[in-house]
N, C-alpha and C positions, 0 to 999 in steps of 0.2 A: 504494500500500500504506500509506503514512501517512495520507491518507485517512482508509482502515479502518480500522487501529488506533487512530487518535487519535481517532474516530469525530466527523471534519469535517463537520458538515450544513452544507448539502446533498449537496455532495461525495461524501460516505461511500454514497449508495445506489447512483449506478453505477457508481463502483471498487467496489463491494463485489458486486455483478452481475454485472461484468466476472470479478472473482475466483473467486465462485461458479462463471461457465462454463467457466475453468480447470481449475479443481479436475475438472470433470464431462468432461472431457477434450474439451472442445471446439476447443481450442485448441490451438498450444503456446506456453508461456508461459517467457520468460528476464530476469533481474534482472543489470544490472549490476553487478560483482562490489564497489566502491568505495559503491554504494547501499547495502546492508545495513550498512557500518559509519556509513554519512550517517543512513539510516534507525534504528539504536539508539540514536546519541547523540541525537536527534529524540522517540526514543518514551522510552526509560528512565528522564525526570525525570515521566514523567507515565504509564507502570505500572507502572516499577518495572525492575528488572534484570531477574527472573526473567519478567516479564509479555512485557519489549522480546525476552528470548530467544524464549521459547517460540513467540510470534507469527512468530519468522522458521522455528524448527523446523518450526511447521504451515506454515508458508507453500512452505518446499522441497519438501513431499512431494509438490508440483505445478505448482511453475516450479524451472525451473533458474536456474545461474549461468552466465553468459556466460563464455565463453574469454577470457580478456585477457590480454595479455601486452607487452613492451616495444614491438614491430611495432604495438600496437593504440594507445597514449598519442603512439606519433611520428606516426601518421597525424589523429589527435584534435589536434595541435598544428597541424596544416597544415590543420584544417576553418577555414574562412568563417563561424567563431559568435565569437560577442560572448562569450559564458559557457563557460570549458573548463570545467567541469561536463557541462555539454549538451552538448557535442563530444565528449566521455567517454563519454557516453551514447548517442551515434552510432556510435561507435566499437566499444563492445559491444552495438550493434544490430547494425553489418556482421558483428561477426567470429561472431554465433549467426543469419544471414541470416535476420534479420527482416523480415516486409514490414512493419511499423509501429510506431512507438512509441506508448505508452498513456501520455499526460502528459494536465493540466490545462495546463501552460504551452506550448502546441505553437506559437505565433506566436513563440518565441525557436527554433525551429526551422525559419526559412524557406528556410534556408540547408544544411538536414540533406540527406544521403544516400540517408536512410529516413524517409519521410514519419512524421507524428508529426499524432496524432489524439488526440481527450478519450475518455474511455472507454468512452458513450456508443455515438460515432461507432463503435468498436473492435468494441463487440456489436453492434449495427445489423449490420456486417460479417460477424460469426460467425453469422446468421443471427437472432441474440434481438428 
């Protein structure tokens, strides 16, 4: 999703593909709940406060937020990753049973639970 908003070429066309088939219900789609506040401080110096909101308001009406809770950060503490970031995002993979995560960075995931694909690879999947 930063991606898209910061609008990263190359990057930005298949996150922004991926999101599209989201939105179109192809999918279902879940954000870990610690990412949206990673993801404003990220966008709001470069659209602005109102720009960084809004982008997550449209972004909810078609992924969710992952259930997370203290059960979900003690299990994130006992993954096998280099980055608790990424373990956190493991974490709110298992607990909205996802079969895959949509990262750019999926080699610091070899170690995940829930395999983790580029986004690319994610539509390929969904049929795109």
């Amino acid at each position: 999703m930063i991606d898209v908003a910061l609008d990263r070429r190359p990057f930005s066309d298949s996150a922004g593909h991926l999101l599209d088939a989201l939105q179109k219900r192809r999918g279902e789609g879940y954000v870990a709940w610690h990412s949206i506040s990673n993801f404003y401080y990220m966008a709001a110096p470069k659209k602005g406060t109102p720009g960084a909101k809004d982008f997550i308001r449209d972004l909810l009406r078609f992924v969710n937020v992952s259930p997370a809770g203290t059960k979900d950060v003690l299990y994130a503490i006992h993954l096998a990753m280099a980055d608790f970031e990424d373990a956190l995002q493991c974490a709110a993979a298992v607990a909205c049973h996802a079969d895959v995560i949509a990262t750019r960075n999926f080699r610091d995931y070899r170690n995940s639970p829930v395999p983790a694909r580029g986004p690319q690879a994610v539509l390929n999947a969904l049929g795109d």
